[in-house]
Structure formats: structure tokens, C-alpha cells
C-alpha positions as CSV (number, residue, x, y, z in Angstrom):
1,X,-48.1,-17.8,6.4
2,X,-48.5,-17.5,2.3
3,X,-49.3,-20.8,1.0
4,X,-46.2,-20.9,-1.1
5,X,-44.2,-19.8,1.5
6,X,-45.5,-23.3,3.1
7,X,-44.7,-25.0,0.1
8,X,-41.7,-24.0,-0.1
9,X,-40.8,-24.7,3.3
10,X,-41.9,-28.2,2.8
11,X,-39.5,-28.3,0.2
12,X,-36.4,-27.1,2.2
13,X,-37.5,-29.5,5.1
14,X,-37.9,-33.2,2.7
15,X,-34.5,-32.3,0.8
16,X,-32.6,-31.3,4.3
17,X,-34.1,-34.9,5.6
18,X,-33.5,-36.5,2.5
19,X,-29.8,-35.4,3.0
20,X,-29.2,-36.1,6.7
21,X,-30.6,-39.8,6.3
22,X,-27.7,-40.8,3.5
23,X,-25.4,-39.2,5.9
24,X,-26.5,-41.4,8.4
25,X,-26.7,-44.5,6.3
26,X,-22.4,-43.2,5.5
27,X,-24.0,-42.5,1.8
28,X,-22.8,-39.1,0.3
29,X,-24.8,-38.2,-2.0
30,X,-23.9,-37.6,-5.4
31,X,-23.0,-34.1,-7.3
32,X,-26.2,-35.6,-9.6
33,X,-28.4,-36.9,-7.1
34,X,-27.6,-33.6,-5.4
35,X,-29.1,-31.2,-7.6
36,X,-31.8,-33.2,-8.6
37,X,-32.9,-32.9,-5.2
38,X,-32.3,-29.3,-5.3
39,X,-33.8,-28.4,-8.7
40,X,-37.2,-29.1,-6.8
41,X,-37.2,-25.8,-4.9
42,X,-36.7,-22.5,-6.0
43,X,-33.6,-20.4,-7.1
44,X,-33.1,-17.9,-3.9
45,X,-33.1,-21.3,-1.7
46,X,-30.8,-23.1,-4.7
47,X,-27.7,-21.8,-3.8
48,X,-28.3,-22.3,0.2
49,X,-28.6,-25.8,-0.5
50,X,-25.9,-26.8,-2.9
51,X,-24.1,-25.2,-0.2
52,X,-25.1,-27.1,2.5
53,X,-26.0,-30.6,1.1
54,X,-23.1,-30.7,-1.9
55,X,-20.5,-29.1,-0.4
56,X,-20.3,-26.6,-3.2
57,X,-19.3,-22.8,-2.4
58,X,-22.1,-20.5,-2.1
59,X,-21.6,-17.8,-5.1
60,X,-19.9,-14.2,-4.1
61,X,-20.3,-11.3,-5.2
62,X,-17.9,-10.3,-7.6
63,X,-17.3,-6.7,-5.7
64,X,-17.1,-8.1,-1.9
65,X,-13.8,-9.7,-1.8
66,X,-12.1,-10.0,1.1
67,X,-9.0,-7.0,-0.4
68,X,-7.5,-6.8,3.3
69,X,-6.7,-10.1,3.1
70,X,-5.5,-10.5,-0.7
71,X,-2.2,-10.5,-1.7
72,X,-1.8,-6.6,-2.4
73,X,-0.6,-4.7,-5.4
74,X,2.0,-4.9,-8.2
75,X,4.0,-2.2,-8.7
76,X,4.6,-2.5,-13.1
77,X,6.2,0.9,-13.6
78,X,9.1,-0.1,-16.2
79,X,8.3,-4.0,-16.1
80,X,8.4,-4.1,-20.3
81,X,12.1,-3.8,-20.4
82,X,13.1,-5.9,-18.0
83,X,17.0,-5.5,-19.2
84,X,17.0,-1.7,-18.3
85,X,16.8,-2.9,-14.4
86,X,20.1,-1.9,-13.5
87,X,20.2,1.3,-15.5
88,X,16.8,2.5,-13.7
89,X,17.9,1.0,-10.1
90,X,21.4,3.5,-10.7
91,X,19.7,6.1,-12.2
92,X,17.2,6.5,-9.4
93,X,19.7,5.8,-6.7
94,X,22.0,8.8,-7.9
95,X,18.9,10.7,-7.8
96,X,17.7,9.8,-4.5
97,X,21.2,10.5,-3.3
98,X,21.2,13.7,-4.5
99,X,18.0,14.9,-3.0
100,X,19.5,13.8,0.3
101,X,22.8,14.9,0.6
102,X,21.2,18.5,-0.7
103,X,18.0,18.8,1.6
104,X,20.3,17.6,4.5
105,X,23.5,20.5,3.7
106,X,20.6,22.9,3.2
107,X,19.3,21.8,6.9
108,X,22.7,21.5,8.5
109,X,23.4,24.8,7.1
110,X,20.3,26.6,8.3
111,X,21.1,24.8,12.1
112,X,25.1,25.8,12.5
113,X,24.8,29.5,11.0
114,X,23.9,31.5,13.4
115,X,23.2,34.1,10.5
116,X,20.9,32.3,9.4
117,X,18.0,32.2,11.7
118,X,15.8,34.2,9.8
119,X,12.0,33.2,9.8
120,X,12.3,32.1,6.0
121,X,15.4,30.3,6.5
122,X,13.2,28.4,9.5
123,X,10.7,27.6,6.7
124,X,13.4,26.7,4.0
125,X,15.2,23.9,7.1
126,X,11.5,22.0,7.5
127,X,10.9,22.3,4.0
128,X,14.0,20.1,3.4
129,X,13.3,17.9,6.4
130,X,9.8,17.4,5.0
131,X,11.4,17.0,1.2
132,X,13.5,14.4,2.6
133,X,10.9,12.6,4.1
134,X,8.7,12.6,1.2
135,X,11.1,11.1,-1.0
136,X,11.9,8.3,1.3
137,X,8.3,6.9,1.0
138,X,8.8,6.0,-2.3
139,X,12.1,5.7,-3.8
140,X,13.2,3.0,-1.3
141,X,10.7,1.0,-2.3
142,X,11.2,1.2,-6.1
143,X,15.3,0.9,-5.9
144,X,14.1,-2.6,-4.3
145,X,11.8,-3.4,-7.0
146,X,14.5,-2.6,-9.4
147,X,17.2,-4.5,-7.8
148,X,15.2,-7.5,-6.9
149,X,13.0,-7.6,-9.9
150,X,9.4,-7.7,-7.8
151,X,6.8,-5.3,-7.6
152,X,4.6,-6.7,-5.0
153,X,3.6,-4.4,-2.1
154,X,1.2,-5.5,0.6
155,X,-2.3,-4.1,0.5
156,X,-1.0,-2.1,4.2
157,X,1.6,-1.5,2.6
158,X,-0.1,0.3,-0.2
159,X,-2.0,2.7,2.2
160,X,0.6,3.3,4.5
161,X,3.1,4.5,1.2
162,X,-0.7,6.5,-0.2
163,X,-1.1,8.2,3.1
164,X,2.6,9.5,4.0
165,X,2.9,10.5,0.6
166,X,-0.5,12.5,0.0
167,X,0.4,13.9,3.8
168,X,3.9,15.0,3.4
169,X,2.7,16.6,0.0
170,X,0.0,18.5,1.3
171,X,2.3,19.5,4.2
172,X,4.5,20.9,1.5
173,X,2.0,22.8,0.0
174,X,0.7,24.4,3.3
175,X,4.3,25.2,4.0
176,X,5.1,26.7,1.2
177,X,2.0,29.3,1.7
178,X,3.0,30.1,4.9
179,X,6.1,31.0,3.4
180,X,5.0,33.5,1.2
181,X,3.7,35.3,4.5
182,X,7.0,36.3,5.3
183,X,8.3,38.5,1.9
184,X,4.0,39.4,2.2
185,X,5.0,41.4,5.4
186,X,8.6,42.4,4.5
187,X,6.7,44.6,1.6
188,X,3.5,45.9,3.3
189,X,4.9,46.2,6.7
190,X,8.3,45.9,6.7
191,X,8.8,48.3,9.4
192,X,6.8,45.4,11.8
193,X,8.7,42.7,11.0
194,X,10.3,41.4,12.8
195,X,7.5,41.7,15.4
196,X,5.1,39.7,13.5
197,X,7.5,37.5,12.2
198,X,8.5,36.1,15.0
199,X,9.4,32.4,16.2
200,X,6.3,31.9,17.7
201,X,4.5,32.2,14.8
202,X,6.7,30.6,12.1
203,X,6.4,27.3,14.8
204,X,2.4,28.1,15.1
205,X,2.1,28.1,10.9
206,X,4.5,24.9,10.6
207,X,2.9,23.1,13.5
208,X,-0.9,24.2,11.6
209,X,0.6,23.1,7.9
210,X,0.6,19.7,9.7
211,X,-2.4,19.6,11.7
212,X,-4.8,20.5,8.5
213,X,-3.5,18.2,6.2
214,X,-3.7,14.8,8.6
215,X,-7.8,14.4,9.4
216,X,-7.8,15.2,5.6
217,X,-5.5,12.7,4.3
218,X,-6.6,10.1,6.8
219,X,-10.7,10.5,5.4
220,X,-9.1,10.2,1.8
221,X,-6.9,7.1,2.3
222,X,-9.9,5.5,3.8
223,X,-12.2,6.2,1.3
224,X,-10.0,4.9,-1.0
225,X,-8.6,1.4,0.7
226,X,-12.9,0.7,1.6
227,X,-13.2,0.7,-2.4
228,X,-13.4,-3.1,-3.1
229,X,-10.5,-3.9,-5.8
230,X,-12.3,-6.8,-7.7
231,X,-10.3,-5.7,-11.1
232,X,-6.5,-6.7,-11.9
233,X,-4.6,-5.8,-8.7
234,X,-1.5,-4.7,-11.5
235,X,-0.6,-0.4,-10.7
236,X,1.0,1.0,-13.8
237,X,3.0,3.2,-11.7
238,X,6.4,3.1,-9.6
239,X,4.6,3.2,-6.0
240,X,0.6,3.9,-4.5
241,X,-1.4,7.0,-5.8
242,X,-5.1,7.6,-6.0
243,X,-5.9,7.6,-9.6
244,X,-4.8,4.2,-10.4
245,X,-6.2,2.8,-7.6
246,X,-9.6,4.3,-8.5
247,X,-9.3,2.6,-11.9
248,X,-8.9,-0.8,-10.5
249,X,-12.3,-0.1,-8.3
250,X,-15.7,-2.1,-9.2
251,X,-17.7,0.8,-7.1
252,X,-19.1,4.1,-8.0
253,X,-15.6,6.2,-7.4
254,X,-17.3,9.6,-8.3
255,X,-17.0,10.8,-4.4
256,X,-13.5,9.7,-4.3
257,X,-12.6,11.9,-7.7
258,X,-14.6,14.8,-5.9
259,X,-12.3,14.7,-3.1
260,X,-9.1,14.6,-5.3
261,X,-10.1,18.1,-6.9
262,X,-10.9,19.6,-3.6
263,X,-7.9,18.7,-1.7
């Protein structure tokens, strides 16, 4: 062993004694008394023992909070004018209605006309379905921040609203590629059509649209909600997206920004 490495053991080992015997004698030591006994080793072991002999909190590191267990986000959006409220909660409600009662004629539509059970009509039915979902992450949550006045979303709640909203969106863009495969064949082949337009593979290309997106989304919510948020926990928007939750990251966010321009 180095000989101040044996000094400084010494150190550690009279202090801890010192310590133990006022316990013993029922005598806390003082917050004075305390560091004086402490300023006689060096800084790494400081720390440990204003920890153990003072009863002081050990310092943390201002990037490894605990997030999972903090009190989550607030949602700002409009919070500067407060008195708008109930003009933005009716607003958004007649808009949220209207996406609704359209997607959902569109679908019924589609499903009761028999003439119109065409392989783009198949694609046009989920794209509503998925249109509908998609606004129903957000817009609920955001009429009930209007209407209540409070912004606050739980950090799970935050990634759940991030990850059904980046995955219904990708889905959306997938769909609408597969899509374009149908007036693709109608023009080069329209002679084989209906052949290789068939149900099978409109189900295979919606069912794929899905599968693609998920293990994506999934790597990008995590890499996001791993980020420690040491910063204000305040999101300038109406709901979760990535951008501003990168901003409020005290970590190096270049690999997260990389995998927003891929995806």
C-alpha cells in the first residue's frame, strides 16, 4: 500500500471513531465540529464523510436525476393567454369532432357499399381508422388542459402519447406508399390488375406498414425517455414530440437528432 494511501486511511479510521464515540456518549456532533473533523482528510473522502458523520446529502450529479420518478412534463402550448381557454377548448373540440364524424362516414361507407371494395378503397377505410386513432392521442389530452387549466402529464404518460403518435404517423406514411402501388399497376399493367391487386396483398402491405414502423418507433422513444431531463421540465407545445424534448436534455442528443432525419 502507498504511504499516503495509509495516511489517509488513518484519517478516515480516527474521524469515523471520533464520530461513533459522541454517538455513544448521546453527543451529536456539531455541523462545526463536523467539518472541522472532516477538513483533515482529503476532498474525494470529504463528501463521503459529511455524509455519513453530519447527516448532510452526498452531492449529485446534476444530469442523473431520478426523471422516472419526477413529476413529468408541462404541457404550455397557449398558457400566455389564459382568458382564450374556452375559445381554444371549442375551437379544437369542433375540430376534433369533425375529424371524427368524417374518417368514421368515410369508413362506414367503404364497409356497407358493396361497390366499394376496391383495393384503394381498402387502403382509403384503414387510412381513416389509423387518422382517427392518431388524433385521439393528442387532442383529448389538450381539450382537458384547456378545460381544466393544467398542463401536467406524467413522465409515462409523455412516452406513451410520443410513441403512439410517432407510430400511427409512420404507419400513415407507409400506408400511403403502399397506396400509390395500386394506380402504379392500373397504368403499367392494367391488364393484371386485378390479379396482383388482390386482397391478399393489400392485407400483406397494411399488416407490413405496421410491422416496420413499431421496432423503429420503440428504439426512438427509448432513446429519447433514457436522456436525463435535468433542465426546466416546461414543453412549449400542446402534447409530447421529440424536438422539444431534446432541448430540455443535459446529454449529448446528436444520435437522437440523427435518428429523427433518418426515420
Amino acid at each position: 500500500m502507498m504511504p499516503w494511501k495509509r495516511v489517509e486511511l488513518q484519517n478516515i479510521y480516527s474521524t469515523l471513531m471520533t464520530s461513533l464515540c459522541g454517538v455513544t456518549q448521546q453527543r451529536k456532533p456539531t455541523r462545526k465540529a463536523c467539518h472541522g473533523m472532516v477538513d483533515r482528510t482529503s476532498a474525494p473522502s470529504k463528501s463521503l464523510l459529511l455524509g455519513l458523520i453530519c447527516g448532510q446529502k452526498m452531492p449529485q450529479r446534476k444530469g442523473l436525476e431520478n426523471h422516472t420518478a419526477g413529476p413529468g412534463f408541462i404541457l404550455l402550448g397557449f398558457s400566455d393567454h389564459s382568458s382564450l381557454q374556452g375559445l381554444r377548448f371549442t375551437v379544437f373540440l369542433l375540430i376534433h369532432l369533425v375529424v371524427l364524424t368524417g374518417n368514421s362516414l368515410i369508413a362506414l361507407i367503404t364497409v356497407v357499399d358493396s361497390s366499394l371494395h376496391s383495393p384503394m378503397d381498402f387502403f382509403l377505410r384503414n387510412l381513416s381508422f389509423l387518422e382517427i386513432c392518431y388524433t385521439s392521442v393528442t387532442l383529448p389530452k389538450m381539450l382537458v388542459g384547456f378545460l381544466m387549466g393544467d398542463g401536467r402529464i406524467s413522465f409515462l404518460g409523455c412516452a406513451a402519447q410520443l410513441y403512439f403518435l410517432v407510430l400511427l404517423g409512420g404507419t400513415e406514411c407507409l400506408l400511403l406508399a403502399a397506396m400509390a402501388h395500386g394506380p402504379y399497376t392500373a397504368i403499367c399493367d392494367p391488364l393484371h390488375y386485378s390479379l396482383i391487386m388482390s386482397r391478399g396483398l393489400c392485407v400483406t402491405l397494411l399488416l407490413e406498414s405496421g410491422m416496420v414502423v413499431v421496432p423503429v418507433q420503440v428504439v426512438q422513444t427509448y432513446q429519447v425517455f433514457t436522456l436525463p431531463f435535468c433542465a426546466s421540465h416546461d414543453l412549449h407545445r400542446f402534447f409530447c414530440d421529440v424536438p422539444p424534448l431534446l432541448e430540455l436534455a443535459c446529454a449529448d442528443t446528436f444520435w437522437n437528432q440523427v435518428t429523427i432525419v433518418t426515420v
